[in-house]
VEXDO-30924 format. One record per residue (C-alpha): y, z, x; residue number from 1. Coordinates in Angstrom, 1 decimal. Example, Ala and Ser with C-alpha at 12.3 -4.5 7.8 and 13.67 -1.06 7.14 Angstrom:
BEGIN
<north:-4.5, up:7.8, east:12.3, seq:1>
<north:-1.1, up:7.1, east:13.7, seq:2>
***
This chain:
BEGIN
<north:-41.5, up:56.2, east:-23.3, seq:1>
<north:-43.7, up:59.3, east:-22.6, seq:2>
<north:-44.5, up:62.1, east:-24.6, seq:3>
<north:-41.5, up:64.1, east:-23.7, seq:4>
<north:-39.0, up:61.1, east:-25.1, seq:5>
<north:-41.2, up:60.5, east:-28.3, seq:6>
<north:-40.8, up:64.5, east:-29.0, seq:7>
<north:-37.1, up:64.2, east:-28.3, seq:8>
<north:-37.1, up:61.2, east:-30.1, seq:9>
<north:-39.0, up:63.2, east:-33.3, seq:10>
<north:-36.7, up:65.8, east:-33.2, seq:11>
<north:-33.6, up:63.3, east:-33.3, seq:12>
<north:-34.9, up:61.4, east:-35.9, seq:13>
<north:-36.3, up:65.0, east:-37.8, seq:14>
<north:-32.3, up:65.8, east:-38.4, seq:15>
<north:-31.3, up:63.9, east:-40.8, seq:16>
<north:-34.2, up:65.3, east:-42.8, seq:17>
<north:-33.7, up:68.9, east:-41.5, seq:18>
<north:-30.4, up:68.6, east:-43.1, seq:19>
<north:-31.3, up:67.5, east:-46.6, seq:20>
<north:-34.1, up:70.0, east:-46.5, seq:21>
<north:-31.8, up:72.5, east:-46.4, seq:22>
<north:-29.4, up:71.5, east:-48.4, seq:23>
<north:-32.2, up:70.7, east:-51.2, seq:24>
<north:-33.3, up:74.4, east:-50.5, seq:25>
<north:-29.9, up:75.7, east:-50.9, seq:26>
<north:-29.2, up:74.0, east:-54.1, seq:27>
<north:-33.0, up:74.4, east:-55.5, seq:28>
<north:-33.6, up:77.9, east:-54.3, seq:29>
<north:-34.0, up:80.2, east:-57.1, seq:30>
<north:-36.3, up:77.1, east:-58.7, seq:31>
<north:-38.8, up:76.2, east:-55.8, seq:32>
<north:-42.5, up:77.0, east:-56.1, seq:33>
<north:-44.2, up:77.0, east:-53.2, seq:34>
<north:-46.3, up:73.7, east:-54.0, seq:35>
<north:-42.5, up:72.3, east:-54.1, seq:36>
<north:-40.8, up:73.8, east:-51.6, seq:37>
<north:-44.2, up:72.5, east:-48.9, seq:38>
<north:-43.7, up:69.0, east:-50.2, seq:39>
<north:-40.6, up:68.7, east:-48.6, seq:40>
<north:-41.8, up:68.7, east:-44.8, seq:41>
<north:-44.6, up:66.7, east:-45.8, seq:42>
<north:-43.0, up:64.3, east:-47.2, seq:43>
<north:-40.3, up:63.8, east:-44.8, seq:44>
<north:-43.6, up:64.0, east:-42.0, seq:45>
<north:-45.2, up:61.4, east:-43.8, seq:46>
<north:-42.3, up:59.0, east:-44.0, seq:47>
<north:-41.3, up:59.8, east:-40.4, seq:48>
<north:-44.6, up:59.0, east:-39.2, seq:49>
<north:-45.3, up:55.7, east:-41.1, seq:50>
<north:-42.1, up:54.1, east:-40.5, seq:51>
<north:-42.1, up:53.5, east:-37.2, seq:52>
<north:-45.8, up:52.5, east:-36.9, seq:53>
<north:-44.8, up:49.7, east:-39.5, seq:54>
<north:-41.3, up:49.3, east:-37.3, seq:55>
<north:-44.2, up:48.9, east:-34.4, seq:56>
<north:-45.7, up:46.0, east:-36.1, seq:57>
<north:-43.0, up:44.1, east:-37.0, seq:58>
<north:-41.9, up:44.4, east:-33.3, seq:59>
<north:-45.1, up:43.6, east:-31.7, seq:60>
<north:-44.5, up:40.1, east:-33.6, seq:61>
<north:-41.7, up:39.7, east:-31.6, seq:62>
<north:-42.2, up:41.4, east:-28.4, seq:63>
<north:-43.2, up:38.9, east:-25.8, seq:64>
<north:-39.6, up:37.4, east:-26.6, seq:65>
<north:-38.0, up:40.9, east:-26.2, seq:66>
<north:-39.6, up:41.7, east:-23.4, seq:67>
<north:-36.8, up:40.8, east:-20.5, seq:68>
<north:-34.1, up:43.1, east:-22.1, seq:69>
<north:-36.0, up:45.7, east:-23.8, seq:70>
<north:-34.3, up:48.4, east:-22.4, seq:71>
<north:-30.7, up:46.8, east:-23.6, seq:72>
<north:-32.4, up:46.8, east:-27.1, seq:73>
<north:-34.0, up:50.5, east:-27.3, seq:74>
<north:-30.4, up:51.4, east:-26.1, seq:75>
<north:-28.5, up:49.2, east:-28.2, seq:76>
<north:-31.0, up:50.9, east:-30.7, seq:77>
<north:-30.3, up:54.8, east:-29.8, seq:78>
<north:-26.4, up:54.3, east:-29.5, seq:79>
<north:-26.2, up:52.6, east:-33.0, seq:80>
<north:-28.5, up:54.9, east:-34.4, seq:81>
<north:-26.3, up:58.0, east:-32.7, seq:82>
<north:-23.2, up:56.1, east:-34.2, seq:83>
<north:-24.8, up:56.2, east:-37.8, seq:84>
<north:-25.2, up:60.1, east:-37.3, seq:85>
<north:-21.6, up:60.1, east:-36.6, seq:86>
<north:-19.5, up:57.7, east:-39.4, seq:87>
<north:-22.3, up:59.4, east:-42.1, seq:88>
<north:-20.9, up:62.8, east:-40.9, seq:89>
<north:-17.2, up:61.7, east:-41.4, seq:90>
<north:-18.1, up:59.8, east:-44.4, seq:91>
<north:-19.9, up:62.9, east:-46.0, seq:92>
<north:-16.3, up:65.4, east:-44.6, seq:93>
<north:-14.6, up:62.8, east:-46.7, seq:94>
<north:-16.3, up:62.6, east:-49.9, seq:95>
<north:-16.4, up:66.0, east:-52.5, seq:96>
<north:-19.2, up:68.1, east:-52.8, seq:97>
<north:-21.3, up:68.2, east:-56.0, seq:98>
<north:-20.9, up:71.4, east:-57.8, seq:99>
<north:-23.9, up:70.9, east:-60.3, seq:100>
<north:-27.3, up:72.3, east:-59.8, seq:101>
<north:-30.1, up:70.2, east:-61.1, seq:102>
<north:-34.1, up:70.7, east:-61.2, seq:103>
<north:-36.1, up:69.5, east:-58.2, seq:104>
<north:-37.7, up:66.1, east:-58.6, seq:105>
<north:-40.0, up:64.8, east:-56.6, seq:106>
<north:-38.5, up:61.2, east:-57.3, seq:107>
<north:-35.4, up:62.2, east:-55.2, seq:108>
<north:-37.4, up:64.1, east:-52.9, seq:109>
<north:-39.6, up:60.3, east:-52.2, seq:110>
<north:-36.1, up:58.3, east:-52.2, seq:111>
<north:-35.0, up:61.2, east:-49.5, seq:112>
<north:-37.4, up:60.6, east:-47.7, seq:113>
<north:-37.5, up:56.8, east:-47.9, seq:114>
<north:-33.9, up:56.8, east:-46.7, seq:115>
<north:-34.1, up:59.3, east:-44.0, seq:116>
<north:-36.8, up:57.5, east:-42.2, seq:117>
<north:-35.2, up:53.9, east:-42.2, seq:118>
<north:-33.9, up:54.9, east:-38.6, seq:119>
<north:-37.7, up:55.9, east:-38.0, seq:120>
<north:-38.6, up:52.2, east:-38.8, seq:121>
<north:-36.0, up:51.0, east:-36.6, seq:122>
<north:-37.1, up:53.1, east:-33.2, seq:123>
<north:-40.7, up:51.8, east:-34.4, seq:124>
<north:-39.7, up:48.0, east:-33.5, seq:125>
<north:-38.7, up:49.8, east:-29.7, seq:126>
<north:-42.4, up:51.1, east:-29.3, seq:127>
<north:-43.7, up:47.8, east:-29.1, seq:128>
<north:-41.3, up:47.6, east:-25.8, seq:129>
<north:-43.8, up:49.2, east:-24.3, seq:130>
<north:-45.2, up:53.0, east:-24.2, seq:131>
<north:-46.8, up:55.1, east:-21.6, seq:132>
<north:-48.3, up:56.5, east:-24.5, seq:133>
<north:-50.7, up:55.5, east:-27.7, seq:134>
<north:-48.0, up:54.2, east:-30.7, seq:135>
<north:-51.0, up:56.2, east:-33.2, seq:136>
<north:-50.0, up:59.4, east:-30.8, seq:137>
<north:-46.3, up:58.8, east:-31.1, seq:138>
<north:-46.1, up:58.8, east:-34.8, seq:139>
<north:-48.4, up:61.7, east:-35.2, seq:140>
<north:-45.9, up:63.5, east:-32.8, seq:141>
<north:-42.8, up:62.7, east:-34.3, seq:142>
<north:-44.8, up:63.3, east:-37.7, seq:143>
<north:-46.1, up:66.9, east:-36.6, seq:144>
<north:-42.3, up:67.4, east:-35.2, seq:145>
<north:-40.7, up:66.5, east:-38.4, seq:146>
<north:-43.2, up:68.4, east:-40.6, seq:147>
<north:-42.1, up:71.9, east:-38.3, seq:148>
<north:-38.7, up:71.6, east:-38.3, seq:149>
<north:-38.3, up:70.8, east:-41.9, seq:150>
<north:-40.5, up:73.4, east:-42.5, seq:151>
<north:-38.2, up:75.7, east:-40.6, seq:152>
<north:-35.5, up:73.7, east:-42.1, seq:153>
<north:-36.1, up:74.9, east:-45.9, seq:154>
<north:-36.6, up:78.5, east:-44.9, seq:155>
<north:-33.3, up:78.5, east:-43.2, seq:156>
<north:-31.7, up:76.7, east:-46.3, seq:157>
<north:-33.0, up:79.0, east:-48.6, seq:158>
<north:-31.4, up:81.7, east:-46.5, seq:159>
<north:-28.5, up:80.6, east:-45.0, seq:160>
<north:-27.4, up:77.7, east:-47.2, seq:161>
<north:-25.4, up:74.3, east:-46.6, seq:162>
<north:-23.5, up:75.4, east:-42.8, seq:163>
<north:-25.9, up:74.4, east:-40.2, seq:164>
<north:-26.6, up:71.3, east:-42.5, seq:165>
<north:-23.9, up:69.2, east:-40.5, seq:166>
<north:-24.9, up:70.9, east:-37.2, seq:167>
<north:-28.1, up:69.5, east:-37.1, seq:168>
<north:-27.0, up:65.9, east:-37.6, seq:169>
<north:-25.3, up:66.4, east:-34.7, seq:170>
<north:-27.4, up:67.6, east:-32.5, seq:171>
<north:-29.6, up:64.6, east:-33.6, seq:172>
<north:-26.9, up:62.3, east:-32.3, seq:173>
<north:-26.5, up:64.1, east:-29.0, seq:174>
<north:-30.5, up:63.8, east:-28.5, seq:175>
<north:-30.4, up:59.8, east:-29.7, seq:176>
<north:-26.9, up:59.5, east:-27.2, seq:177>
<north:-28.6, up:60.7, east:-24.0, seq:178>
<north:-32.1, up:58.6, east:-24.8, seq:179>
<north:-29.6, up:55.7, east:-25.1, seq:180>
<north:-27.9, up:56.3, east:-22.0, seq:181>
<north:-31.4, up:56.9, east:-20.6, seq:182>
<north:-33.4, up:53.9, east:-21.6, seq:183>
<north:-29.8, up:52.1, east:-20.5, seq:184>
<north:-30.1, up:53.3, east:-16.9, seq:185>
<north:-33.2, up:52.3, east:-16.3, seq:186>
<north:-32.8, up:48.9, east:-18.4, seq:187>
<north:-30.1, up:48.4, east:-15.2, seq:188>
<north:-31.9, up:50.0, east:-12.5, seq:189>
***
């Protein structure tokens, strides 16, 4: 991976965040200080950034045995990763929306951000593939790319509300789809 793919790959992974962001900022909005309302990009850029250096680890343990079909696994990776985008989204259609409003916590912001990143930690284990790039770089991107959009994310929620919420999930799974048919190519090739 280059730089290009780890900020795609940010941005993909950044979604799922974007989208609680704003819908945290829609629900929360008349109650967010500004200390609360900036401690939802961090957050999300911390957890974003740590989990796949620790997904890095783990799959340097393992990556002279993963080594010959690599590229099957960081594709294998992406599509699963696009497919979770995807049942979530038809899960969430299914399921009806909460009506109550409740304080901000920071507990639920952490266990937000905790979750969201598990896919982080996941597309950490396909750095240790091999990068053109320094793994301490590539979190810091996808870290400084999470931070912004989520950023941008709560001003849009606190404006616009829950409707692009859905929107960018998707796009998410459209960037993780065409880095999975990507890596797949050139896994054949």
């Amino acid at each position: 991976m280059n730089v290009w793919d780890v900020i795609a790959v940010g941005i993909a992974l950044s979604m799922d965040a974007c989208a609680l962001a704003i819908a945290n900022c829609t629900v929360y909005k008349n109650t967010l200080n500004k200390k609360q309302l900036l401690s939802i990009p961090t957050a999300f850029a911390i957890f974003q950034g740590i989990m796949p250096l620790i997904g890095f680890f783990i799959g340097s343990l393992f990556a002279k045995y993963l080594d010959n079909f690599g590229g099957y696994l960081v594709a294998g990776v992406f599509y699963i990763l696009s497919a979770k985008i995807i049942i979530d989204l038809i899960k969430d259609g299914k399921q009806e929306e909460c009506k109550t409003c409740c304080k901000f916590s920071y507990g639920i912001l952490f266990f937000q951000a905790v979750a969201t990143s598990i896919d982080a930690l996941v597309v950490g284990v396909s750095f240790s593939l091999g990068m053109a790039i320094s793994v301490y770089l590539a979190v810091s991107i996808i870290a400084i790319t999470t931070f912004i959009l989520v950023l941008i994310a709560c001003f849009l929620g606190k404006y616009l509300g829950k409707m692009l919420g859905k929107y960018a999930e998707i796009a998410g799974a459209i960037i993780l789809f065409i880095l999975a048919t990507k890596e797949l190519i050139f896994a054949i090739i």
